[in-house]
Backbone as a ProteinNet text record, in pm:
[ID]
protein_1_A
[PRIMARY]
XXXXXXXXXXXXXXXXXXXXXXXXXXXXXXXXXXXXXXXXXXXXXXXXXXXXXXXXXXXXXXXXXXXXXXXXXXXXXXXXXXXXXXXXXXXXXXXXXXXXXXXXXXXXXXXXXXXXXXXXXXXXXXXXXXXXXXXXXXXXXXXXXXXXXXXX
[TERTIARY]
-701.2	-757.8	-908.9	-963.4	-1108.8	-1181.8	-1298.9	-1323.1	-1519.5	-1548.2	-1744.5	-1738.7	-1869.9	-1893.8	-2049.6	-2124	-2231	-2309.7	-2432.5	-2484.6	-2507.8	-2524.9	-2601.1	-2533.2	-2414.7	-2324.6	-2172.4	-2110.8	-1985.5	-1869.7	-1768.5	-1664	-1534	-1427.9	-1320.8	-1291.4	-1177.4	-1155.7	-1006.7	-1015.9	-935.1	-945.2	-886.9	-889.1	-931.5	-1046.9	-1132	-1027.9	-1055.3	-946.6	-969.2	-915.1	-940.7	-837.6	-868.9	-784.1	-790.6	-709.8	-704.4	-671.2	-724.6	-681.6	-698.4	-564.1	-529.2	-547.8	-569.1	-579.6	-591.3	-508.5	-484.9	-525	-626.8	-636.1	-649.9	-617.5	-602.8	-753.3	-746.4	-922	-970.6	-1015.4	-1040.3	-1229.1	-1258.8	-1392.6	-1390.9	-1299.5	-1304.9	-1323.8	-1233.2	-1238	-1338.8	-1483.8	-1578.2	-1574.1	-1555	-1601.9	-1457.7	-1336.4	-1252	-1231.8	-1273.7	-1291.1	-1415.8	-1534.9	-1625.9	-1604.8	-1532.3	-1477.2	-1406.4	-1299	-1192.5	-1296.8	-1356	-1470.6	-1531.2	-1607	-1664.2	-1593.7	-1452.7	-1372	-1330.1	-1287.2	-1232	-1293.1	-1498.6	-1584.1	-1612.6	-1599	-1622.2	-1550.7	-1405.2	-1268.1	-1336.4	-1347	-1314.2	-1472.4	-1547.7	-1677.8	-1774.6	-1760.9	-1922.4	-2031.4	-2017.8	-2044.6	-2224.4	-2275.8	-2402.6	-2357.2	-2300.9	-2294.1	-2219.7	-2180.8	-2120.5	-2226.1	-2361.1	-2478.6	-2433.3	-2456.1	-2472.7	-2305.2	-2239.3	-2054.9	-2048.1	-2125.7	-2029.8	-2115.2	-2284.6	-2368.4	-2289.3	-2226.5	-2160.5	-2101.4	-1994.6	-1827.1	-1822	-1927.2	-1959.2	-1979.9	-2070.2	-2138.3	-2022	-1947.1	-1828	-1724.3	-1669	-1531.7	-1608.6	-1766.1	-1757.5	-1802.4	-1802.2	-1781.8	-1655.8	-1569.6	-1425.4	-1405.1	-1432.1	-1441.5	-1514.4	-1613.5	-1709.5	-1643.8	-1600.9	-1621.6	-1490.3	-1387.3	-1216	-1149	-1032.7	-916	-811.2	-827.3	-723.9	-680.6	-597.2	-528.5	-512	-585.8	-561.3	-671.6	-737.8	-857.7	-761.9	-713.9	-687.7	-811.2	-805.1	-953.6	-867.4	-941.3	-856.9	-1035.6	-1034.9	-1103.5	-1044	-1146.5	-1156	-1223.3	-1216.1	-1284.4	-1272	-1341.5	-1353.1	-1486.2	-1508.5	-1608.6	-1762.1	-1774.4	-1883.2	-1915.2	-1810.7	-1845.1	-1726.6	-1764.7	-1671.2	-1696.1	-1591.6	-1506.8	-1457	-1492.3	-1449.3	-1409.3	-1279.8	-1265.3	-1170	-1245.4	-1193.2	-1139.2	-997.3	-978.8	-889.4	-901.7	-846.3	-806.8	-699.9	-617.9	-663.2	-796.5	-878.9	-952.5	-911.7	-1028.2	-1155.5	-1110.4	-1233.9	-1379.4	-1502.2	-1565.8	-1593.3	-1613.7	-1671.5	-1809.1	-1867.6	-1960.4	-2060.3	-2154.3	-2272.9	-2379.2	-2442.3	-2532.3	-2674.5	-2718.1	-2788.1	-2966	-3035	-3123.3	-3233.6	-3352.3	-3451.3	-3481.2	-3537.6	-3559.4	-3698.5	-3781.5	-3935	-3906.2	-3898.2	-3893.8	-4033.4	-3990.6	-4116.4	-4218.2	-4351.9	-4442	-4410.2	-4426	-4391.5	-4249.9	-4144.4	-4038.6	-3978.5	-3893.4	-3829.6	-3794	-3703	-3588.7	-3430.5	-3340.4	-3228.7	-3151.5	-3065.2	-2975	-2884.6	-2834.4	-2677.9	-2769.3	-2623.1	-2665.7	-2750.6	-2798.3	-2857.2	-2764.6	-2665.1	-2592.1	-2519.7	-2532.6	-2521	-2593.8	-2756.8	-2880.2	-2874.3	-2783.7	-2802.6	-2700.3	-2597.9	-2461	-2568.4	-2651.4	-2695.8	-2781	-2870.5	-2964.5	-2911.4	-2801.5	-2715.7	-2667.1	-2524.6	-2432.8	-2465.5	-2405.3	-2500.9	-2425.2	-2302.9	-2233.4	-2186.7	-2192.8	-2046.4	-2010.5	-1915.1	-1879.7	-1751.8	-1735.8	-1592.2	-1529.9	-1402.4	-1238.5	-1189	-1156.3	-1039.1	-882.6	-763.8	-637	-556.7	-523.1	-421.4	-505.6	-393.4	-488.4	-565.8	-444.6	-488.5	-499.1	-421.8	-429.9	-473.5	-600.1	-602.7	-567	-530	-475.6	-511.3	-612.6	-661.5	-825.8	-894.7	-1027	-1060.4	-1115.7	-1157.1	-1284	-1408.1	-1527.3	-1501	-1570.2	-1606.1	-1715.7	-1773.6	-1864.4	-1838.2	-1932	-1898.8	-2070.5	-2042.3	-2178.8	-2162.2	-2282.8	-2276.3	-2259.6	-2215.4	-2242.4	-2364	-2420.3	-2548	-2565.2
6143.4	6036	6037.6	5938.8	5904	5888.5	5916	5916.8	5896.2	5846.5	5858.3	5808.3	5913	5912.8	5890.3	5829.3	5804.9	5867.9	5874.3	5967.5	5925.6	5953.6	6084.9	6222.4	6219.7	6299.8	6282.9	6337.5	6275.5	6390.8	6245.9	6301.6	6228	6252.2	6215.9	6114.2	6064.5	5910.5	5936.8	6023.5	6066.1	6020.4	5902.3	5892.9	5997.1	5980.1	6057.8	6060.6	6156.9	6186.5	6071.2	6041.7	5924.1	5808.5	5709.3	5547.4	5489.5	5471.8	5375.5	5247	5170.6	4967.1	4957.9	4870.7	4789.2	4649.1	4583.7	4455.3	4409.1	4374.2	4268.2	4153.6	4041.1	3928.6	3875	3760.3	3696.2	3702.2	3758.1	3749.6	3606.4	3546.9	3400.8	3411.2	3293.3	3226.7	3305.5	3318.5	3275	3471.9	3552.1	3701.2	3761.7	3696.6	3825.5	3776.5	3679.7	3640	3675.7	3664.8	3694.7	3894.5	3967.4	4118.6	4134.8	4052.6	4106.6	4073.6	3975.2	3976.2	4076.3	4065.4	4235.1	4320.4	4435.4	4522.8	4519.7	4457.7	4415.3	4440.4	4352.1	4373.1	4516.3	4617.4	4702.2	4786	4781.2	4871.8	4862.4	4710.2	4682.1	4797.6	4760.2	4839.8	4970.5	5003.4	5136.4	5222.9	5164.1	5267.7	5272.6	5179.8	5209.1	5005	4991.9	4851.5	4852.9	4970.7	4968.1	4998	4968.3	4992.1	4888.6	4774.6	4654.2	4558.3	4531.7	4506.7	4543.3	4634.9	4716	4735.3	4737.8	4729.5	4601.8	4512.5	4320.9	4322.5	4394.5	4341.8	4425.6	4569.4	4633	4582.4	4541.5	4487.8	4368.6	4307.1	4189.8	4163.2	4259.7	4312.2	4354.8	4489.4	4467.4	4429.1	4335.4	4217.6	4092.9	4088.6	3983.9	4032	4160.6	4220.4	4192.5	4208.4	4189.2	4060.9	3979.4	3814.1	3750.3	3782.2	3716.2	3844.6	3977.8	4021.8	4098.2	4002.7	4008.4	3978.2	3940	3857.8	3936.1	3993.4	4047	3986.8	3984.2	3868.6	3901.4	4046.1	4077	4181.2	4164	4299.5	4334.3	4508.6	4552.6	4645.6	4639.2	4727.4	4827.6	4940.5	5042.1	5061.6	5075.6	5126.3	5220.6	5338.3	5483.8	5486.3	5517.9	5484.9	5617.9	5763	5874.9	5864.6	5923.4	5947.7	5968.8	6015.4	6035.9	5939.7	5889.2	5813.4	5698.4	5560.9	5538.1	5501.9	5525.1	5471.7	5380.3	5266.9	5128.6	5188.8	5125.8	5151.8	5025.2	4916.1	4816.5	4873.9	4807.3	4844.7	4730.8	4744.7	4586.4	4631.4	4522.7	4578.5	4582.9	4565.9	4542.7	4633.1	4777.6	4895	4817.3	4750	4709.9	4870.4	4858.3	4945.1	4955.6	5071.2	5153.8	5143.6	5078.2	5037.7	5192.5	5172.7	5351.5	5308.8	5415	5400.4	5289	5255.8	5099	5165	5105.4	5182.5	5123.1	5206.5	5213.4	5035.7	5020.2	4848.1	4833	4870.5	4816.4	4830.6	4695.1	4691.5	4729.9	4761.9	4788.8	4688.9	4716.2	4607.7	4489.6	4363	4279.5	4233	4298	4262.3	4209.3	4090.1	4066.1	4103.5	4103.5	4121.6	4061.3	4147.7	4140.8	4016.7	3936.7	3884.4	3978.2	4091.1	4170.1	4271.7	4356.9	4521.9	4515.8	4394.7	4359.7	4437.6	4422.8	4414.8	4598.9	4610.1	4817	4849.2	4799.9	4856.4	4843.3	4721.4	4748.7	4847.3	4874	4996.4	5101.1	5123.7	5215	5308.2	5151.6	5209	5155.6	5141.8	5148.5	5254.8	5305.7	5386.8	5519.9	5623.5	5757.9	5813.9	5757	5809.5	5644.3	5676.8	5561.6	5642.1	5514.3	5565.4	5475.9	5522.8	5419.9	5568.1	5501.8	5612.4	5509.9	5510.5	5449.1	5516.7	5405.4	5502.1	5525.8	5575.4	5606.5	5672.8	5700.3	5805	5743	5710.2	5665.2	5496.4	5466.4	5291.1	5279.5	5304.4	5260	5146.7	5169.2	5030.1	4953.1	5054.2	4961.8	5055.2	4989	5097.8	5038	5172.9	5190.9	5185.6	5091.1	5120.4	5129.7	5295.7	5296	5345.6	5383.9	5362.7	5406.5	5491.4	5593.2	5496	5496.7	5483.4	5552.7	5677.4	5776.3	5702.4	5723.2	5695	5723.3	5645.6	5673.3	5719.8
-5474.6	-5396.6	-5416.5	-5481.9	-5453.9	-5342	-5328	-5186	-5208.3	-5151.5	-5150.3	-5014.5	-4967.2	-4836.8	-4834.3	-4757.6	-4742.8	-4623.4	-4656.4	-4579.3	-4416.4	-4304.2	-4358	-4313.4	-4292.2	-4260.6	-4333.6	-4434.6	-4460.9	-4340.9	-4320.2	-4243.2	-4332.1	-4306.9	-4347.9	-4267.8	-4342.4	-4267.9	-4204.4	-4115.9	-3976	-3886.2	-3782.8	-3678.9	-3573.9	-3519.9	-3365.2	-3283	-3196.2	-3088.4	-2975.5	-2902.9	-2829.5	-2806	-2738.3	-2722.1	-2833	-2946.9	-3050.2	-3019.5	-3073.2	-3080.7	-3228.8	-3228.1	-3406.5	-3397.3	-3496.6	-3504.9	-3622.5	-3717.2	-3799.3	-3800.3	-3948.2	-3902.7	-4035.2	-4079.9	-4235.9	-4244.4	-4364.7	-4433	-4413.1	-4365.3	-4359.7	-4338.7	-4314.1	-4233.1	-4165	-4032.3	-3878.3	-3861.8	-3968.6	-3957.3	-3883.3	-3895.9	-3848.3	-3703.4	-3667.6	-3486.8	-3448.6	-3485.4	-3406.9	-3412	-3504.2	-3496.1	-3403.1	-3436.1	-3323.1	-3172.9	-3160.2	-3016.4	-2932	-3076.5	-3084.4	-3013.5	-3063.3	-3085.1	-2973.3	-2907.4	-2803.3	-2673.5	-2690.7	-2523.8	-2553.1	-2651.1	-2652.8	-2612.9	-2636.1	-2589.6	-2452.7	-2437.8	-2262.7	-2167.6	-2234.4	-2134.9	-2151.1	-2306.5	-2290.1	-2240.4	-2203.4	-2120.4	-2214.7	-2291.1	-2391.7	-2408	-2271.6	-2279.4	-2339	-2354.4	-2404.3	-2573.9	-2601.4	-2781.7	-2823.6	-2729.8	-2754	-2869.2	-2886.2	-2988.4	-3081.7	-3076.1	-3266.8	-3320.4	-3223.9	-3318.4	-3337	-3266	-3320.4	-3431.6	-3433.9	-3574.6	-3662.2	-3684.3	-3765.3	-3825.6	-3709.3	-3779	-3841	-3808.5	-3846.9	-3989.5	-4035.1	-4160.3	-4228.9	-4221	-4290.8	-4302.6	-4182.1	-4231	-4298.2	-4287.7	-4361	-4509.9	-4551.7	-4711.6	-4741.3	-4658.4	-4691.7	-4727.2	-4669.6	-4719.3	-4819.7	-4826.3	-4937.7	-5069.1	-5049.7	-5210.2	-5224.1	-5205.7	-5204.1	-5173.8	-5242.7	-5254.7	-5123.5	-5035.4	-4951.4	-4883.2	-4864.9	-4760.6	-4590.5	-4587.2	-4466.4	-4465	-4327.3	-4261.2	-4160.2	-4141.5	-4077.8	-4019.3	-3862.3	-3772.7	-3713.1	-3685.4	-3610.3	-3530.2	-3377.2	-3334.5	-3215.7	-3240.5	-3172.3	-3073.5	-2947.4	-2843.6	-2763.4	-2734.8	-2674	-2574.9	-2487.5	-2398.3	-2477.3	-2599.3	-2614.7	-2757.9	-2840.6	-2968.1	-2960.4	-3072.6	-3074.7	-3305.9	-3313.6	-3428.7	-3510.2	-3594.8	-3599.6	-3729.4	-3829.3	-3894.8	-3963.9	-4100	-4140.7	-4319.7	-4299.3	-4428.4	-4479.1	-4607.2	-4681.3	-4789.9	-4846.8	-4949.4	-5073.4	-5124.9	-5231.7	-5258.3	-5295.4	-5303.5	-5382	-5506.5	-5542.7	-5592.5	-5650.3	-5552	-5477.2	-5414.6	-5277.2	-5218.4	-5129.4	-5093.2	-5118	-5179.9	-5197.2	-5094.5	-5060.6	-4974.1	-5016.9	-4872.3	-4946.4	-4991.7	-5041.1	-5150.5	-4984.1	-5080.5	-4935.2	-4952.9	-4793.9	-4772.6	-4841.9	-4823	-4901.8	-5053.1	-5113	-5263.7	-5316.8	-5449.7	-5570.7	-5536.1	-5525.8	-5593.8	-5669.2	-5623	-5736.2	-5715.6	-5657	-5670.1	-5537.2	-5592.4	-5452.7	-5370.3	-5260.1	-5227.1	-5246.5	-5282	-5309.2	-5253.8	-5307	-5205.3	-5130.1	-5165.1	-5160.4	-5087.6	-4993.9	-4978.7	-4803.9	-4757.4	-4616.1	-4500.8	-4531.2	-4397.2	-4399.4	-4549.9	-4482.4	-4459	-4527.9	-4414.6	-4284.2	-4270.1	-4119.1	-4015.6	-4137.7	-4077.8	-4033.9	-4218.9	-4198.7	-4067.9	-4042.1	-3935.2	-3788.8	-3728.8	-3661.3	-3644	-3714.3	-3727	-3733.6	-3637.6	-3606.5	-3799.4	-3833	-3968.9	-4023.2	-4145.2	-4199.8	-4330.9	-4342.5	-4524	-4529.6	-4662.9	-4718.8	-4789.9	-4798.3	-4884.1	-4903.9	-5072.4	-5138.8	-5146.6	-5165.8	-5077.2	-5209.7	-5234.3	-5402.6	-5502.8	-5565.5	-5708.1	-5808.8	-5928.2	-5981.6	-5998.6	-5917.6	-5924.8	-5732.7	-5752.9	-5541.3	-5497.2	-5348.5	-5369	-5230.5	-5164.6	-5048.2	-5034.7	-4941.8	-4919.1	-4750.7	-4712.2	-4541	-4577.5	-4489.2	-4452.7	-4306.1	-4243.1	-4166.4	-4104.3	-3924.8	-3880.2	-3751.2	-3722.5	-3590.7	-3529.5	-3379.1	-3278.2	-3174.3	-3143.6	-3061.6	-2883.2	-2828.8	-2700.9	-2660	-2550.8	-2503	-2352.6
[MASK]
++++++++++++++++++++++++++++++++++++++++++++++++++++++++++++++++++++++++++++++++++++++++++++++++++++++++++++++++++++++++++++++++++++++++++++++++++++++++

């Protein structure tokens, strides 16, 4: 199994101990507002209504990678919800490559800025961890980005 983990801590892509919620939704348009809604009431319930911000800008950021850069026909979310962190975890049937960590934000002298790569800077400087795992050996055949936010 292939696997790249991004910094700044790699963990495995194990479900956290805690209240899990699933949710399935056709890769479409509509994917990122109906997961960040998801995301949101799940943090409400589950006691982390101060990290409700930064999981809808997260999840947001990667179901809508899932849409703009693959053919999957489906984003499945698993979120982890324990007393002290919670867990979001989107995976789609398009390993595709593996999202790498996003390069520093102040470009070279002279040089633009990028269109691509915005929205893991913003996992990045969000998310106390993230990372992605591709699922199969040699032919993968789905990939997880996920994204831990510490409780506060």
């Amino acid at each position: 199994m292939a696997s790249v983990t991004a910094p700044p801590s790699p963990v495995p892509h194990l479900p956290q101990r805690g209240e899990r919620y699933r949710l399935v939704v056709p890769n479409g348009s509509t994917a990122p507002k109906v997961v960040r809604d998801f995301v949101a009431t799940v943090l409400r319930v589950g006691g982390h209504p101060g990290l409700v911000d930064d999981a809808r800008l997260c999840v947001s950021e990667v179901v809508s990678n899932v849409y703009c850069h693959t053919d999957s026909p489906q984003v499945r979310v698993e979120v982890t919800v324990n007393h002290r962190q919670v867990t979001v975890y989107v995976t789609d049937g398009e390993p595709g490559r593996l999202p790498a960590p996003p390069p520093s934000p102040a470009p070279a002298p002279g040089a633009g800025v990028g269109e691509g790569g915005r929205g893991l800077l913003l996992v990045d400087g969000l998310a106390a961890r993230w990372g992605a795992t591709a699922y199969g050996t040699r032919a993968p055949h789905s990939k997880t980005v996920w994204f831990t936010l510490a409780g506060r």
